[in-house]
Biopython code that builds the backbone (N, CA, C, O; Angstrom):
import numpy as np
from Bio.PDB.StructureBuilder import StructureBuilder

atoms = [
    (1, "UNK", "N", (0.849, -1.181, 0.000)),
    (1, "UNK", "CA", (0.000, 0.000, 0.000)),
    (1, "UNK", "C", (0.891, 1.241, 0.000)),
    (1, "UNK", "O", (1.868, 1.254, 0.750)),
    (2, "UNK", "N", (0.601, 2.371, -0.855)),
    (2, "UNK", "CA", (1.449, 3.568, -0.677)),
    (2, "UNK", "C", (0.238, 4.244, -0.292)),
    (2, "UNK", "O", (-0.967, 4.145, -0.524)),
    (3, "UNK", "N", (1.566, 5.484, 0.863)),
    (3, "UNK", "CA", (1.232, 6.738, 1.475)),
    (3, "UNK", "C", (1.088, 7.519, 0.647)),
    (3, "UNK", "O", (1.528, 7.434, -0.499)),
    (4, "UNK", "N", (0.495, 8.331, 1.072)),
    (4, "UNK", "CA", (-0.254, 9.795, 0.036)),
    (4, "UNK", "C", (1.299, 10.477, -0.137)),
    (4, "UNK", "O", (1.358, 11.103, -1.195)),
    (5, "UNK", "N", (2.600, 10.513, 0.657)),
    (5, "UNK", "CA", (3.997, 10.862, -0.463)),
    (5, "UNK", "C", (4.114, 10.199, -1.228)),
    (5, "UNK", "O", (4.051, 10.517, -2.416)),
    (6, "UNK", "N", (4.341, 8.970, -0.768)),
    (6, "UNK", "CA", (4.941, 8.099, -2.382)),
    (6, "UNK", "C", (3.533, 8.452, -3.715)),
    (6, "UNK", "O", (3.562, 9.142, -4.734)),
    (7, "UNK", "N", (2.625, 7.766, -3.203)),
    (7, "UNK", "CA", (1.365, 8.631, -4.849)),
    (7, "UNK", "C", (1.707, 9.703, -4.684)),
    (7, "UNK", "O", (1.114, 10.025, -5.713)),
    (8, "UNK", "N", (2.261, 10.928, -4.242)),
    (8, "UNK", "CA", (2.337, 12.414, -5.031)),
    (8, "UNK", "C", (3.646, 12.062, -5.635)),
    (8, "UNK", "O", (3.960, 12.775, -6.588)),
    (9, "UNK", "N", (4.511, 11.094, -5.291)),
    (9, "UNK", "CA", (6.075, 11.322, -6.169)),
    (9, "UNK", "C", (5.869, 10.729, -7.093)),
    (9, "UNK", "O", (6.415, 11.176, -8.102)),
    (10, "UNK", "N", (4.970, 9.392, -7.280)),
    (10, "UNK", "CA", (4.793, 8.632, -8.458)),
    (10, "UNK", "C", (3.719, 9.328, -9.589)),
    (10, "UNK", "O", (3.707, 8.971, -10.767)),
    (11, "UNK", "N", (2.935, 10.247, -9.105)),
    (11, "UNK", "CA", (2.113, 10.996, -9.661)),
    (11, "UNK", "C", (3.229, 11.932, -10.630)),
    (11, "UNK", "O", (3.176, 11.981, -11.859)),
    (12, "UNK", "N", (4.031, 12.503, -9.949)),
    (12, "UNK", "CA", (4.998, 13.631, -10.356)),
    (12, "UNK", "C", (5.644, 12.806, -11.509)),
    (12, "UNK", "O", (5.709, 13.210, -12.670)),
    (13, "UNK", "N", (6.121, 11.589, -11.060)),
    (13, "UNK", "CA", (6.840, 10.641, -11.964)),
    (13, "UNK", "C", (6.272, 10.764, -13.687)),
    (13, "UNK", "O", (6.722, 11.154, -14.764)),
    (14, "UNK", "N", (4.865, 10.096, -13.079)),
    (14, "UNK", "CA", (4.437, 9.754, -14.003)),
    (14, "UNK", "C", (3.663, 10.828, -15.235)),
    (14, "UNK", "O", (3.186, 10.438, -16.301)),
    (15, "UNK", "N", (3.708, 12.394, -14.688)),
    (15, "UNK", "CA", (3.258, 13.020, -15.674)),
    (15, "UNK", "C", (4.433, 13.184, -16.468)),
    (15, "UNK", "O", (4.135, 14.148, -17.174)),
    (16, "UNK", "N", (5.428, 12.878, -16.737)),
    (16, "UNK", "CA", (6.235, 12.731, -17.821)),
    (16, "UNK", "C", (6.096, 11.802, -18.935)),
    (16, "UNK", "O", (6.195, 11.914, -20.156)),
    (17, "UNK", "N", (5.834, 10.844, -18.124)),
    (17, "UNK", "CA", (6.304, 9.249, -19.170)),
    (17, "UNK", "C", (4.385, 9.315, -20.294)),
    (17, "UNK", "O", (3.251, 9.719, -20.040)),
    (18, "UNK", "N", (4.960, 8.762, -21.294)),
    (18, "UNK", "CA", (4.095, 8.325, -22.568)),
    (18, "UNK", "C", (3.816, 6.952, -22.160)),
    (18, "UNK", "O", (4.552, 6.213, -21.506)),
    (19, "UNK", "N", (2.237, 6.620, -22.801)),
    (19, "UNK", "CA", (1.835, 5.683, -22.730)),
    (19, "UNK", "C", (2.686, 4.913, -23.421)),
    (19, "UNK", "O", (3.465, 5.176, -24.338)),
    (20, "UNK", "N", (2.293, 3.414, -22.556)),
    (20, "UNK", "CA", (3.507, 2.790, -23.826)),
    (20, "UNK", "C", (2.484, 1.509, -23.807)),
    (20, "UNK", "O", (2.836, 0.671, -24.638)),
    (21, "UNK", "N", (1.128, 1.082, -22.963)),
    (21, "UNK", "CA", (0.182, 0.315, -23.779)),
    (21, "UNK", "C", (-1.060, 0.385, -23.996)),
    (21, "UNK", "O", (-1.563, 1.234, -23.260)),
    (22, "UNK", "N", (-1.805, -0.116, -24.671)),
    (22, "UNK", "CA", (-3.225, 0.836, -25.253)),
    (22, "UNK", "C", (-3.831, 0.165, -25.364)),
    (22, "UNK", "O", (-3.488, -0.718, -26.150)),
    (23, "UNK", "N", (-5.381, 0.012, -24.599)),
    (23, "UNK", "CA", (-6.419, -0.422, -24.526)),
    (23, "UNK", "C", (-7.294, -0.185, -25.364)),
    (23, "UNK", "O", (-7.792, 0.909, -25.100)),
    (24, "UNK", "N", (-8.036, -0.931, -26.811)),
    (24, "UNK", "CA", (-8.693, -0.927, -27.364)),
    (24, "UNK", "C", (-10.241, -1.304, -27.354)),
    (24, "UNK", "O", (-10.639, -1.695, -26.257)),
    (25, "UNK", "N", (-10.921, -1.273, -28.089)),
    (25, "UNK", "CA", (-12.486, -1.970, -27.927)),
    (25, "UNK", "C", (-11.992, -3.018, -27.504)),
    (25, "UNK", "O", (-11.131, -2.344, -26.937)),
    (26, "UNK", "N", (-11.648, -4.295, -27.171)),
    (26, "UNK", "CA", (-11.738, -5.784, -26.736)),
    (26, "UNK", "C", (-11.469, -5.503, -24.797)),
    (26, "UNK", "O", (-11.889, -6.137, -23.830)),
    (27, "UNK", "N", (-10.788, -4.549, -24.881)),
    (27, "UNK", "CA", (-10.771, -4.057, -23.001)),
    (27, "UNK", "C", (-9.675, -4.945, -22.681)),
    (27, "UNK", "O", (-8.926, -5.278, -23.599)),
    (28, "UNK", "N", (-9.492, -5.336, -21.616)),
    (28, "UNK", "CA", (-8.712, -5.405, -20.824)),
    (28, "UNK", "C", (-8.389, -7.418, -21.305)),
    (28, "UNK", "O", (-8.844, -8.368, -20.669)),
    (29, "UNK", "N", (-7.567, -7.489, -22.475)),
    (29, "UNK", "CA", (-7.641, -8.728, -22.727)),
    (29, "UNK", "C", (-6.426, -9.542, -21.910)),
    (29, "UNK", "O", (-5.872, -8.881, -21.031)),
    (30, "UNK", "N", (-5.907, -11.069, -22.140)),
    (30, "UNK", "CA", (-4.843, -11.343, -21.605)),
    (30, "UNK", "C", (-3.317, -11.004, -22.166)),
    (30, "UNK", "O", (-2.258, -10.938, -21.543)),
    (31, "UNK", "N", (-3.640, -10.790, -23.760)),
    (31, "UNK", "CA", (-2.108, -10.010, -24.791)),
    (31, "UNK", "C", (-1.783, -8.771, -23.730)),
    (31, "UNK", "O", (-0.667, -8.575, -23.248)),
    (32, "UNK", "N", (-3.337, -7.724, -23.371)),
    (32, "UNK", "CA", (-2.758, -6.571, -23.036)),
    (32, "UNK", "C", (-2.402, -6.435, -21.312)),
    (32, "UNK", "O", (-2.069, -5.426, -20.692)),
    (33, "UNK", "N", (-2.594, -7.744, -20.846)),
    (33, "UNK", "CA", (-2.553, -7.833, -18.794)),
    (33, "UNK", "C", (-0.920, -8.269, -19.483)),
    (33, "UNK", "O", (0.037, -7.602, -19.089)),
    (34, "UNK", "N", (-0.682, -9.383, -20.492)),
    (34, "UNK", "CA", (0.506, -9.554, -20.464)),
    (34, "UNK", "C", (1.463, -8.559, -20.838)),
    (34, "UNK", "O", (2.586, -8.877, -20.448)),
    (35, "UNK", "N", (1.441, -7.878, -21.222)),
    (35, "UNK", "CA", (2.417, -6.461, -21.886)),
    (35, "UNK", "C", (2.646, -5.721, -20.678)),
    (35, "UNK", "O", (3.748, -5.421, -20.218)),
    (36, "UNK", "N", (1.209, -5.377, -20.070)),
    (36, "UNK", "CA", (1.169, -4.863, -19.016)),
    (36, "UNK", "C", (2.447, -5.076, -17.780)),
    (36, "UNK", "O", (3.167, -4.245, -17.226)),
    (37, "UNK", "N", (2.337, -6.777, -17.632)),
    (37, "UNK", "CA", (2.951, -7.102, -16.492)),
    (37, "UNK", "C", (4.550, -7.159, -17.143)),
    (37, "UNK", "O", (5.589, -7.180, -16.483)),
    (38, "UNK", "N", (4.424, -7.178, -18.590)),
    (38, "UNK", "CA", (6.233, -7.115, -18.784)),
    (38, "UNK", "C", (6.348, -6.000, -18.554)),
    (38, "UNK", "O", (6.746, -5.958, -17.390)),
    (39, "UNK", "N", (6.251, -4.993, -18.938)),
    (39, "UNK", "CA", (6.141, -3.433, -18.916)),
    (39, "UNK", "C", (6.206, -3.122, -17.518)),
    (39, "UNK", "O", (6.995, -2.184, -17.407)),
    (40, "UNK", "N", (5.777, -3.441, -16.449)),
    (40, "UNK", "CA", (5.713, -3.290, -15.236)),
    (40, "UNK", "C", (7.156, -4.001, -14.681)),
    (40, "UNK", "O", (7.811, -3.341, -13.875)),
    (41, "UNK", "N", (7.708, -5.459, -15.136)),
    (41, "UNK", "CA", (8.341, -5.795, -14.609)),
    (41, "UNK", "C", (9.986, -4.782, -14.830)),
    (41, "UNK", "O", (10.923, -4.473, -14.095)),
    (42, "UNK", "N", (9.539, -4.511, -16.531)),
    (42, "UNK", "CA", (10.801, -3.505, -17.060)),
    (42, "UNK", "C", (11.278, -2.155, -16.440)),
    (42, "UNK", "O", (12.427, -1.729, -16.317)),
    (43, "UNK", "N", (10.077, -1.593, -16.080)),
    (43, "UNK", "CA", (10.181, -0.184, -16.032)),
    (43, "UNK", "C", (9.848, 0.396, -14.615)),
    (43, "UNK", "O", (10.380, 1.383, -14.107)),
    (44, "UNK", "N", (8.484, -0.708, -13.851)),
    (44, "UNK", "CA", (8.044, -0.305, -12.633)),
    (44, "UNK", "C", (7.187, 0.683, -12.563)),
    (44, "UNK", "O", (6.372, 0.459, -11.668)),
    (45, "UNK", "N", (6.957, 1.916, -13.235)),
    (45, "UNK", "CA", (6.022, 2.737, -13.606)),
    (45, "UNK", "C", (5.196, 2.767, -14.925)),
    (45, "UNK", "O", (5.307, 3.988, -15.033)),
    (46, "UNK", "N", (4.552, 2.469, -15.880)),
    (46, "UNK", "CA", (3.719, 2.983, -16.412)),
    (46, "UNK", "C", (2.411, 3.704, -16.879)),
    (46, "UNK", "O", (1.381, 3.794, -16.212)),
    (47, "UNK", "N", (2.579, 4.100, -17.878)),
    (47, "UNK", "CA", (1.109, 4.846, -18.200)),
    (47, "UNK", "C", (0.498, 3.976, -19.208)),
    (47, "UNK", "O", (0.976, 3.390, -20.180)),
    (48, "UNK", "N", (-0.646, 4.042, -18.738)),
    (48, "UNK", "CA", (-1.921, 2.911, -20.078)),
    (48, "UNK", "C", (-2.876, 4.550, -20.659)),
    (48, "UNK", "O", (-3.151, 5.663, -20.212)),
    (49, "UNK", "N", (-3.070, 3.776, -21.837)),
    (49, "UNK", "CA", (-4.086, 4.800, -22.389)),
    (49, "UNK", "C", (-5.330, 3.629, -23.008)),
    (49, "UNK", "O", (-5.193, 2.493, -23.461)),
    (50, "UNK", "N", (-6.435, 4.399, -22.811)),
    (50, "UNK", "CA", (-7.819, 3.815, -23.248)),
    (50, "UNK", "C", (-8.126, 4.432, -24.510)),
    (50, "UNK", "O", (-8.140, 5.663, -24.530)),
    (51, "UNK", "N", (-8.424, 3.674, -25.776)),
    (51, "UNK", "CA", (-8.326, 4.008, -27.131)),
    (51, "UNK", "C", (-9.836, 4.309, -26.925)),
    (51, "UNK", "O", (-10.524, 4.007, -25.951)),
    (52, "UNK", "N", (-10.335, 5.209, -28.460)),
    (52, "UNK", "CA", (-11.129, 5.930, -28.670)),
    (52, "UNK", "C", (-12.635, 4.690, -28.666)),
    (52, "UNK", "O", (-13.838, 4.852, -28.461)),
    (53, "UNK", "N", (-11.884, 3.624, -28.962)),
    (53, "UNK", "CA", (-13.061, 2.845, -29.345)),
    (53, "UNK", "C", (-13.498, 1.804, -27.709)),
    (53, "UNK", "O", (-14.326, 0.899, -27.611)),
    (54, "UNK", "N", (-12.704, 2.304, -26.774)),
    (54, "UNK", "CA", (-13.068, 1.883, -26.005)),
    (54, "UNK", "C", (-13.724, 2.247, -24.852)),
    (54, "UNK", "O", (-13.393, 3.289, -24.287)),
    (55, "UNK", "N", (-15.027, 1.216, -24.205)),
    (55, "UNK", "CA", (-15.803, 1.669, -23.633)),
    (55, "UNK", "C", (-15.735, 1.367, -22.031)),
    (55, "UNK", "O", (-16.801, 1.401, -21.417)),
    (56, "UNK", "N", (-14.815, 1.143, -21.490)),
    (56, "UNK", "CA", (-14.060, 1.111, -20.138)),
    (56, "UNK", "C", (-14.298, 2.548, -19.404)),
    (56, "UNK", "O", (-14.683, 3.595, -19.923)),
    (57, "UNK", "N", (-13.977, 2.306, -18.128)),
    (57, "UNK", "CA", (-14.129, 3.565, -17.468)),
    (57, "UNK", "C", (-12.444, 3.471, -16.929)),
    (57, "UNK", "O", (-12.068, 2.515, -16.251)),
    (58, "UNK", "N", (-11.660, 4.419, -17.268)),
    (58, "UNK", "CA", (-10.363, 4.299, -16.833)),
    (58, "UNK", "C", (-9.809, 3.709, -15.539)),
    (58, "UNK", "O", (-8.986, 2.795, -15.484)),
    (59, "UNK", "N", (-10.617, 4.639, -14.025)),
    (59, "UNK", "CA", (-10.342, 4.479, -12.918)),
    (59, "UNK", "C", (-10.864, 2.696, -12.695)),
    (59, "UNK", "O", (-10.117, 1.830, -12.240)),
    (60, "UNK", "N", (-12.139, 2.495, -13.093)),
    (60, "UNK", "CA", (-12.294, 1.055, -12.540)),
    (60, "UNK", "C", (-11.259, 0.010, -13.554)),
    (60, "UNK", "O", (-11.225, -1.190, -13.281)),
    (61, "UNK", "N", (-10.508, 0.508, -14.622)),
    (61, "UNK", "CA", (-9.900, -0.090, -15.667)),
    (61, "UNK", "C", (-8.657, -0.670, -14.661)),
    (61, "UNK", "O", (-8.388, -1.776, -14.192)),
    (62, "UNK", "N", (-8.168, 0.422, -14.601)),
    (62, "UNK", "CA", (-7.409, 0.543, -13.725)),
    (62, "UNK", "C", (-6.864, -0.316, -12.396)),
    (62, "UNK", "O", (-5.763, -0.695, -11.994)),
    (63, "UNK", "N", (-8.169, -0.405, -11.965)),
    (63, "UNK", "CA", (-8.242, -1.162, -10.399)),
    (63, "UNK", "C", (-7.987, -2.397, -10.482)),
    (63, "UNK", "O", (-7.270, -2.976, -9.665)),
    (64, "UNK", "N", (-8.648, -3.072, -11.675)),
    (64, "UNK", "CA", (-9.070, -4.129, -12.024)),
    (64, "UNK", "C", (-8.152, -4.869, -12.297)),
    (64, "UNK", "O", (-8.128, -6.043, -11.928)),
    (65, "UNK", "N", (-6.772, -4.033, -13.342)),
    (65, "UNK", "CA", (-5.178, -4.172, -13.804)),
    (65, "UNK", "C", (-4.488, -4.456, -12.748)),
    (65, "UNK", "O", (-3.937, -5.555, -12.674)),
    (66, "UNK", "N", (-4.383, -3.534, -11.739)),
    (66, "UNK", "CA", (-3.657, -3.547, -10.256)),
    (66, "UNK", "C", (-3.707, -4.593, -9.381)),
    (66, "UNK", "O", (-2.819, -4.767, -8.546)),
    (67, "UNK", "N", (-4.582, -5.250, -9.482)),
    (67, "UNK", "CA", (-5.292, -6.156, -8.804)),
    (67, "UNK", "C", (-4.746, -7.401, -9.190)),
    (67, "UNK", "O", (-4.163, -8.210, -8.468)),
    (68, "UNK", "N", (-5.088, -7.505, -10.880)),
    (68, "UNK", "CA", (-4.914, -9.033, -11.180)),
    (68, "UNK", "C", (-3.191, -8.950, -11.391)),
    (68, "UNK", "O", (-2.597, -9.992, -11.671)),
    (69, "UNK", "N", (-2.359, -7.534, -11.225)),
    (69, "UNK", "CA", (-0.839, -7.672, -11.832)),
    (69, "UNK", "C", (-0.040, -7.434, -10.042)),
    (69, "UNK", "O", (1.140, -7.309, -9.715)),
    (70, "UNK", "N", (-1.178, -7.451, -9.307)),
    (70, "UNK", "CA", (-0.192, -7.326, -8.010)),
    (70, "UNK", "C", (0.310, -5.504, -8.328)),
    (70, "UNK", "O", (1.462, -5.182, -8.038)),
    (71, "UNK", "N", (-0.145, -5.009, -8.607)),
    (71, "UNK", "CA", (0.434, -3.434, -8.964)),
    (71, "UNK", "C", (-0.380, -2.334, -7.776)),
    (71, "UNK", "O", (-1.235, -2.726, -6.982)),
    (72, "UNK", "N", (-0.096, -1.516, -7.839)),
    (72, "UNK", "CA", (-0.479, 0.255, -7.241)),
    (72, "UNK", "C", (-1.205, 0.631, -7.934)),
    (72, "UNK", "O", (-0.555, 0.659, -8.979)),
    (73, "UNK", "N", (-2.385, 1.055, -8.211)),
    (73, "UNK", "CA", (-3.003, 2.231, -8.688)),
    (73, "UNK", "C", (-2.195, 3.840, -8.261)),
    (73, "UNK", "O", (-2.036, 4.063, -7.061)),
    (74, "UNK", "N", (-1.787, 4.741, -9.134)),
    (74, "UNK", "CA", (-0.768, 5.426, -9.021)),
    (74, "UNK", "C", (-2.230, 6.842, -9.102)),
    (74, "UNK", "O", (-2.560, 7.441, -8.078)),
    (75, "UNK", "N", (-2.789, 7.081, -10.264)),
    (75, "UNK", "CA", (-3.620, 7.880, -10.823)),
    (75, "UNK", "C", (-4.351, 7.553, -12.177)),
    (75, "UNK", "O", (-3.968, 6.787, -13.061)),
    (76, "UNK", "N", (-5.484, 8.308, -12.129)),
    (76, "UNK", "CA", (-6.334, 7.711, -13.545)),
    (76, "UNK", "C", (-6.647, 9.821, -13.818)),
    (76, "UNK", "O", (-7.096, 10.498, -12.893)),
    (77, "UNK", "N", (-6.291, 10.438, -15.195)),
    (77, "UNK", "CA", (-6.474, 11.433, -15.568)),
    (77, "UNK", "C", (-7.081, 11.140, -16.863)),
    (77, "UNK", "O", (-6.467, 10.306, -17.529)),
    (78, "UNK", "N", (-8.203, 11.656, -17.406)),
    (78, "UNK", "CA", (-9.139, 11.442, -18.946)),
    (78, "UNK", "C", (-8.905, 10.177, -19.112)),
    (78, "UNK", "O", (-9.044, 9.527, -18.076)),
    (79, "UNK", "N", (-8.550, 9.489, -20.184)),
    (79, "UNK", "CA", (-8.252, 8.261, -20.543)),
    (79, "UNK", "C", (-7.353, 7.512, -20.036)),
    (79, "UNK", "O", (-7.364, 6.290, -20.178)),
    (80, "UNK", "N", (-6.655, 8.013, -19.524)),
    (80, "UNK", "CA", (-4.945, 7.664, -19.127)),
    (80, "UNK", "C", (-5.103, 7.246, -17.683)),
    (80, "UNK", "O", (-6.024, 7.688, -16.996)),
    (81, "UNK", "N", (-4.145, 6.337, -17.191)),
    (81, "UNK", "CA", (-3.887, 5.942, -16.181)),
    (81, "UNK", "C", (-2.868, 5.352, -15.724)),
    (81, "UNK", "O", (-2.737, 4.292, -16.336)),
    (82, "UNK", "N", (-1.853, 5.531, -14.748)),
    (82, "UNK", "CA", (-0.899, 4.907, -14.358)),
    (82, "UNK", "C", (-0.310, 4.081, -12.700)),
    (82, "UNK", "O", (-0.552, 4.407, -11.538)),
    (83, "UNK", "N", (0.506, 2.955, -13.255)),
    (83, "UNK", "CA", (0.039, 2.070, -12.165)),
    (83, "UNK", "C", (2.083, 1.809, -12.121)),
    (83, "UNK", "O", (2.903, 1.872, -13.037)),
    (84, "UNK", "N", (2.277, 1.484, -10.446)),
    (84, "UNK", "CA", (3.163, 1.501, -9.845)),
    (84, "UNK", "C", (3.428, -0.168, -9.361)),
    (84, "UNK", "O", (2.689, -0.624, -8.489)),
    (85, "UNK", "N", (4.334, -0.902, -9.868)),
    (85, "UNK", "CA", (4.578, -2.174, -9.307)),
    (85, "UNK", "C", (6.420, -2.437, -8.923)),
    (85, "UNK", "O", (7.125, -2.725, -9.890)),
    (86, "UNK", "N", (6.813, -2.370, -8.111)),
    (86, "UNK", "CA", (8.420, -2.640, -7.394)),
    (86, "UNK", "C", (8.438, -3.882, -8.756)),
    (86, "UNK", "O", (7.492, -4.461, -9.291)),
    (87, "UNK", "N", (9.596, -3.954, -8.954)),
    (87, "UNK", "CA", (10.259, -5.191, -9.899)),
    (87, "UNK", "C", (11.041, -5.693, -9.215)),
    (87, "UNK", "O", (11.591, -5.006, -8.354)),
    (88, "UNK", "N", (11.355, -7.052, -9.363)),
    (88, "UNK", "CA", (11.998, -7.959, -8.851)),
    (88, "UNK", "C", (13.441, -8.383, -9.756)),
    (88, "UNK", "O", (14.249, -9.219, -9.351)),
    (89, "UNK", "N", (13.549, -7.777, -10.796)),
    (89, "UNK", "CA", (14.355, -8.108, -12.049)),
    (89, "UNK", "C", (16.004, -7.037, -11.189)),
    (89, "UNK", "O", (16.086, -5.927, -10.665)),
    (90, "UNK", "N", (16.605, -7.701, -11.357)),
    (90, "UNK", "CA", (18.034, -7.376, -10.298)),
    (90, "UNK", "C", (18.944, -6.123, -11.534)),
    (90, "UNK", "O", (19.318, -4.998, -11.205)),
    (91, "UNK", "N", (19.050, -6.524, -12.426)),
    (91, "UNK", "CA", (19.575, -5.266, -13.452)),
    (91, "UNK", "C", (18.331, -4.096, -14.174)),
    (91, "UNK", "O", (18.245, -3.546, -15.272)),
    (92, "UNK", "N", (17.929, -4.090, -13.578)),
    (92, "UNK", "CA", (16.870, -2.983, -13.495)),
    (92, "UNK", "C", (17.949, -1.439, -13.810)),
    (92, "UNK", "O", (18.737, -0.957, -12.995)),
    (93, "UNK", "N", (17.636, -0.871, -15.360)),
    (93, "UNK", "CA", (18.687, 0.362, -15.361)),
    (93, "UNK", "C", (18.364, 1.285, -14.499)),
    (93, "UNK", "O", (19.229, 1.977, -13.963)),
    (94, "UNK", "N", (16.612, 1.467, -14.162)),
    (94, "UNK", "CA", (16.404, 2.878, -13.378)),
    (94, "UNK", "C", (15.717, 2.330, -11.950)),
    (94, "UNK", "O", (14.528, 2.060, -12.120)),
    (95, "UNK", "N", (16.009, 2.191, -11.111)),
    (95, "UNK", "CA", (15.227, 1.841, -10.452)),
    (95, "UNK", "C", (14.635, 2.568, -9.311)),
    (95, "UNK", "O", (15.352, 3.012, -8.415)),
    (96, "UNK", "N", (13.002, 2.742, -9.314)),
    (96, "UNK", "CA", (12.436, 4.197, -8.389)),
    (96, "UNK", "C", (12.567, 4.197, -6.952)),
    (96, "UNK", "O", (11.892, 3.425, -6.270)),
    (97, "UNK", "N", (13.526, 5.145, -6.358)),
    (97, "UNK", "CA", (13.129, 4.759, -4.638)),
    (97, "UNK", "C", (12.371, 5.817, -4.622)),
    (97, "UNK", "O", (12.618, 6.918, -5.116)),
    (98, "UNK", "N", (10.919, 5.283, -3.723)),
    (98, "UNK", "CA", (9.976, 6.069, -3.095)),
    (98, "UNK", "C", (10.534, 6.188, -1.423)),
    (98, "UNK", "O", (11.223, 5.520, -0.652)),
    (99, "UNK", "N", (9.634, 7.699, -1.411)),
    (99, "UNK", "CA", (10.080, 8.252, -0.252)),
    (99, "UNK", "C", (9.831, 7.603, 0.819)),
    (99, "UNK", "O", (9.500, 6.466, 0.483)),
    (100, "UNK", "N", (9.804, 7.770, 2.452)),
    (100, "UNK", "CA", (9.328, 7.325, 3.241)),
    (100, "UNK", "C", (8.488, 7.609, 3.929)),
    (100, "UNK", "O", (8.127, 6.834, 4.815)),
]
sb = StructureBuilder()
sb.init_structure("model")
sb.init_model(0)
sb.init_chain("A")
sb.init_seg("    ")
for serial, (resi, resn, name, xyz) in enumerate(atoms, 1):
    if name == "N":
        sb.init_residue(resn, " ", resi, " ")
    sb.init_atom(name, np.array(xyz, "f"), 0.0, 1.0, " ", f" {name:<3s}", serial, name[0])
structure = sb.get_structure()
């Protein structure tokens, strides 16, 4: 569970970074939980975006991701949403320390 610092630093984090996977009409399939959880294991922060044709509600999109990937719900803004998971992968190039 994160404290309301760590979500404002991962918040801060994350208004930089570009989506890097995209939810289409089919929603929340297992191709895109799997990208998801590599993407999570790579990077530890990402942003998802909800495509035009899709009829998801971001924040519950969201929850739903976090849940089944072991992840943080970080923030959900318009379409977009980003989710926070620690990696376990030992050569990790960036790796985020949250505050205390």
């Amino acid at each position: 569970m994160l404290s309301g610092k760590q979500r404002s630093y991962l918040k801060k984090l994350g208004q930089s970074l570009r989506p890097i996977v995209f939810i289409g009409r089919d929603g929340l399939t297992e191709n895109v939980m799997q990208e998801m959880d590599t993407c999570l294991l790579n990077r530890e922060l990402i942003k998802v975006k909800l495509q035009e044709g899709c009829t998801l509600h971001p924040k519950e999109t969201a929850n739903e991701a976090a849940d089944a990937l072991g992840a943080e719900f970080v923030q959900a803004i318009g379409k977009r949403f980003v989710l926070y998971r620690r990696s376990e992968k030992e050569d990790l190039r960036e790796r985020i320390v949250l505050p205390r």
